[in-house]
N, C-alpha and C positions, 0 to 999 in steps of 0.2 A: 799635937795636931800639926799638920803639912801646911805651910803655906800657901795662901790659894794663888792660883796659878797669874802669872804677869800677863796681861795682853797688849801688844803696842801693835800702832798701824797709823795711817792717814785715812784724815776725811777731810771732805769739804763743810765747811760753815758758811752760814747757819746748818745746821740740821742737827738732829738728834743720833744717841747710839743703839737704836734698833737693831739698823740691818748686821753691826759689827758684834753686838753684845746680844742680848735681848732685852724687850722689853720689859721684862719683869727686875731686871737688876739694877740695884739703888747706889750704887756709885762706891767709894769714890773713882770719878775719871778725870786723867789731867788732859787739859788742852793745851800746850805748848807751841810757841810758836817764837820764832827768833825775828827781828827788823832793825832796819839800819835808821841812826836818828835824824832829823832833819840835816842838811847839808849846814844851816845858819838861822840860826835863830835871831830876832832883833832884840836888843835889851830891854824891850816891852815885850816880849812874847813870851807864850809859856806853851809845850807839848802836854797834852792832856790824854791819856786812854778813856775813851766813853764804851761802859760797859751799858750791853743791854739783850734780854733773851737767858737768860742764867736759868734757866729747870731743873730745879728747882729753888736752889740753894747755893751757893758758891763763894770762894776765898781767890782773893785776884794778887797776884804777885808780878811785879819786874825785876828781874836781876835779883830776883830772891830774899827781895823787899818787900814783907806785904802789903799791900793797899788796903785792903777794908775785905767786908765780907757783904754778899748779897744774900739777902732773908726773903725777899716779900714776895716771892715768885718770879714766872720770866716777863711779866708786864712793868715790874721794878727796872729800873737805871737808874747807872751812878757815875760820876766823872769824879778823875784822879788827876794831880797837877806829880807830872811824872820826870818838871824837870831836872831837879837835883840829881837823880837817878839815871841819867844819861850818858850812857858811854858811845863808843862809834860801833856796836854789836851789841843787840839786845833780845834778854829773855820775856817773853810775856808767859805767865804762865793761871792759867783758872783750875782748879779744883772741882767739879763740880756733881753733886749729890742730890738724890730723890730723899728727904726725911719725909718720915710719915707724919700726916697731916698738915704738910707744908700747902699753900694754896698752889693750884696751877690751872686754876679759871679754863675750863676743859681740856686739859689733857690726862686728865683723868685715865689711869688704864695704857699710856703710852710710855714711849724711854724716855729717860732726861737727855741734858744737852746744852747745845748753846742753837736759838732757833729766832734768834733776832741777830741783831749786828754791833758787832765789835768795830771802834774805830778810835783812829787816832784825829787828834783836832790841834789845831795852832790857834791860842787866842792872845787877845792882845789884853791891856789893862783892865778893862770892862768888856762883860759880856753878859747879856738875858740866858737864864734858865725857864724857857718858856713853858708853863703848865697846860696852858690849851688858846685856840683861837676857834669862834666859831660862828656863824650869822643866824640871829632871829628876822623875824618877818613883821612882826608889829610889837612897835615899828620897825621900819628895816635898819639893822643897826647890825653894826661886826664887832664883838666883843674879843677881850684878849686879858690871861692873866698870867703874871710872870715876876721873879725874882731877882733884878738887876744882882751881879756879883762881880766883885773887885780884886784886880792884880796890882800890887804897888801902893803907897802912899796918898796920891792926889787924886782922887775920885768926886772933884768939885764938877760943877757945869757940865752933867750928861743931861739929853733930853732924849725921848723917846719918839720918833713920827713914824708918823701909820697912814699909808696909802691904799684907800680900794677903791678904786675904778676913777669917778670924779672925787671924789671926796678924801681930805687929806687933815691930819688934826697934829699937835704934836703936844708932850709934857714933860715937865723935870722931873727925874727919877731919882733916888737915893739908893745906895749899895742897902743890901740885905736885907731892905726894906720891899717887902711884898706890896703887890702893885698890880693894876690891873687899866683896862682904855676901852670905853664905848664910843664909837665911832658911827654918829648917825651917815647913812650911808644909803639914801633910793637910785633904786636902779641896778642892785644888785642882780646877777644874773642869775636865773630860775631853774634849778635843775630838776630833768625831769627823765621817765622809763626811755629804757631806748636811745638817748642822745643827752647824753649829762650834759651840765654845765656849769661852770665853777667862774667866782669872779680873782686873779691875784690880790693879793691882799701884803703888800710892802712891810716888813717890821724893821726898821734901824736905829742902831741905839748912837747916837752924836757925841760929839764934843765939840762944840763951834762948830767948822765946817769939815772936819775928820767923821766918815764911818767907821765904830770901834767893831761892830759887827751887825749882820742882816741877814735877816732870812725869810725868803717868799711863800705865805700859804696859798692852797686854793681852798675855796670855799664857796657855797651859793646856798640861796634857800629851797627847802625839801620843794618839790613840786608840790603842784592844790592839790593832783590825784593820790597821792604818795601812801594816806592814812585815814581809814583805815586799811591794813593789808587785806585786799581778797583771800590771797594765796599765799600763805605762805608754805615753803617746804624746803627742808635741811641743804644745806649749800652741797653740792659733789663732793666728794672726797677728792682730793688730788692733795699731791704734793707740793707743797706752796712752794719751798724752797727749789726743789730741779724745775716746777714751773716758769718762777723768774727768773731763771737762770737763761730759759728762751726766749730767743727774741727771733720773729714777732712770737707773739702771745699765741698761745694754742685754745679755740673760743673755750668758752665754757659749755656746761650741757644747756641748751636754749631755753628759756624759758616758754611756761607752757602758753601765755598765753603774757601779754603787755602791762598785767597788772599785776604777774608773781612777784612777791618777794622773797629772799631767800634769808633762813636763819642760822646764823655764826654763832657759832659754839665757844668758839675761841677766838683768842685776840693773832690775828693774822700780823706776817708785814707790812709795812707800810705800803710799800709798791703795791701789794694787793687793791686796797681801799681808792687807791689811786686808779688802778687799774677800773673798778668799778665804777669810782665817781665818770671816769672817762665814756664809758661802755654804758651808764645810763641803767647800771644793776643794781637791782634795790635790797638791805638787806635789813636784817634787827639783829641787834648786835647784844648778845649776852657777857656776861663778865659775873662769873660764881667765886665769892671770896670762901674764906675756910668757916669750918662750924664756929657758932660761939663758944667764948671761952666765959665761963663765971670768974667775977671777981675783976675784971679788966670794965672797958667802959661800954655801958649799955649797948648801945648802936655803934659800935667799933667800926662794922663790916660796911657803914654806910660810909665812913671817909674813907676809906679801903676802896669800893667801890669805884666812888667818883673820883680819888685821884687814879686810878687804872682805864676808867673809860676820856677824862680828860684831856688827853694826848689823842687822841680820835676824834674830838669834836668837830674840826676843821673839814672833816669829809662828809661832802654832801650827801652819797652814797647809803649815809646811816639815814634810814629814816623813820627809828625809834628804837628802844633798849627794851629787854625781856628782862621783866622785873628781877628781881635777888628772890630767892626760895624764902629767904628770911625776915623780905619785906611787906609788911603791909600797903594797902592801897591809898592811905594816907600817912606815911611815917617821911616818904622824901617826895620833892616835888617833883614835877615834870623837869629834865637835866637838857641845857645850851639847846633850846627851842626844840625838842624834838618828845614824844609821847612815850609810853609803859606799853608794852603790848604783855600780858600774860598766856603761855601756851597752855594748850589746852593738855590736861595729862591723858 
């Protein structure tokens, strides 16, 4: 049998290999890419590659060292401490494959890819793997939960403080000890159709009076009109990616009337959600894991779930989730202040 044929080219990422391949082709495809290392590193610092967006499947290489491999679809991320591995020229390289019956929470029927974002991060000795941040409404309180993680030996006296709006609290954290902060908080800002609004919401992780690292959510509570949806109907098609890529923002198709909301098939970029909390566009945001598997654990597909939708909590924007095909109306609770909507087939 002939070899099947090599195909090499450039693309821009995130995106998928549709337009270069087709859709129907399950990989493998390398993504390579070369970068120069930081100019100076401090002797607490460490270079990390944060992968995220992998459709379906993927093997992450630098310098032709492997990193690890991603399973759990493109709503999965993984971060790699890449700096032993540092020369002054560097290979990044992903692999990356459509396996059959891999989850990919609707893409269903599309290329694979890389259709989130790859980035490089500089952290210092301590630093939060944050899972979600998000505000309920009664009472008004912004929650947050996360996995302090540690570089070096001395990982004594970090605290965690959290700011939103007046109100400000702080706690001792433990390395790889999971961890989480409620934060009573009135006066949250109320988003609603037509003109979002979002309150920041401060996260930094301390050591005496050193920031070891920080990062600002926005967040607000759903408007009162928000739920139930009148209207809802399937969000436009467009291409998320060459979308963000313009600036200004090209609108969306209007809605029909100030109480549409619009249903998300898939887990968009970030700037999207953003895009919408700002714009005051209201969505229901679905997230489909893979079939069940016998033998493995009952309700698998329900932590599956809510860790893929919990990275999205913080966006006011959602103002509720379309149940799992596999869920019952009593099997999980209402998820980070917001309701079940099921569509109608």
């Amino acid at each position: 049998m002939a070899p099947a044929e090599t195909k090499t080219g450039t693309v821009n990422v995130p995106a998928d290999w549709g337009e270069i391949l087709n859709h129907e082709f399950a990989g493998p495809v390398r993504f390579s890419r070369h970068f120069q290392a930081p100019s100076q590193l401090e002797p607490h610092e460490r270079l990390f590659v944060v992968v995220q967006g992998i459709d379906a499947a993927g093997t992450v290489r630098v310098n032709e060292t492997e990193l690890g491999q991603i399973t759990g679809g493109y709503p999965a991320s993984a971060a790699f401490d890449i700096t032993p591995l540092l020369a002054p020229r560097n290979r990044l390289e992903i692999d990356v494959t459509v396996p059959p019956g891999t989850p990919r929470y609707g893409r269903e029927g599309k290329a694979g890819g890389i259709v989130r974002e790859i980035r490089l991060e500089v952290r210092t000795e301590a630093y939060l793997e944050i899972s979600g941040v998000w505000a309920e409404a009664d009472p008004q309180i912004v929650v947050g939960r996360f996995v302090p993680r540690g570089i070096g030996s001395d990982q004594r006296g970090l605290e965690l403080h959290v700011r939103a709006g007046q109100a400000y609290g702080h706690w001792p954290v433990a390395i790889d000890q999971p961890g989480g902060f409620t934060l009573r908080a009135d006066g949250l800002q109320r988003w609603n159709r037509a003109r979002g609004a979002a309150t920041p919401v401060e996260v930094v992780l301390m050591r005496g009076d050193r920031r070891l690292w920080e990062k600002t959510f926005y967040t607000g509570l759903p408007g009162e009109d928000t739920w139930p949806p009148q209207n809802v109907r399937p969000l436009p098609e467009i291409e998320w990616c060459a979308w963000l890529r313009t600036w200004p923002r090209p609108s969306l198709a209007p809605p029909e009337s100030e109480n549409d909301t619009f249903l998300v098939r898939e887990i968009l970029p970030d700037e999207a959600y953003a895009a919408f909390d700002e714009a005051g566009i209201a969505i229901v945001q679905a997230v489909e894991s893979g079939p069940w598997t016998a033998g493995w654990e009952e309700h698998w597909w329900q932590l599956e779930f809510i860790r893929n939708v919990l990275p999205l909590a913080h966006h006011p924007c959602i103002a509720g989730w379309v149940r799992p095909r596999q869920a019952s109306e009593t099997e999980i609770p209402p998820l980070f202040g917001r309701p079940w909507w099921s569509p109608q087939e």
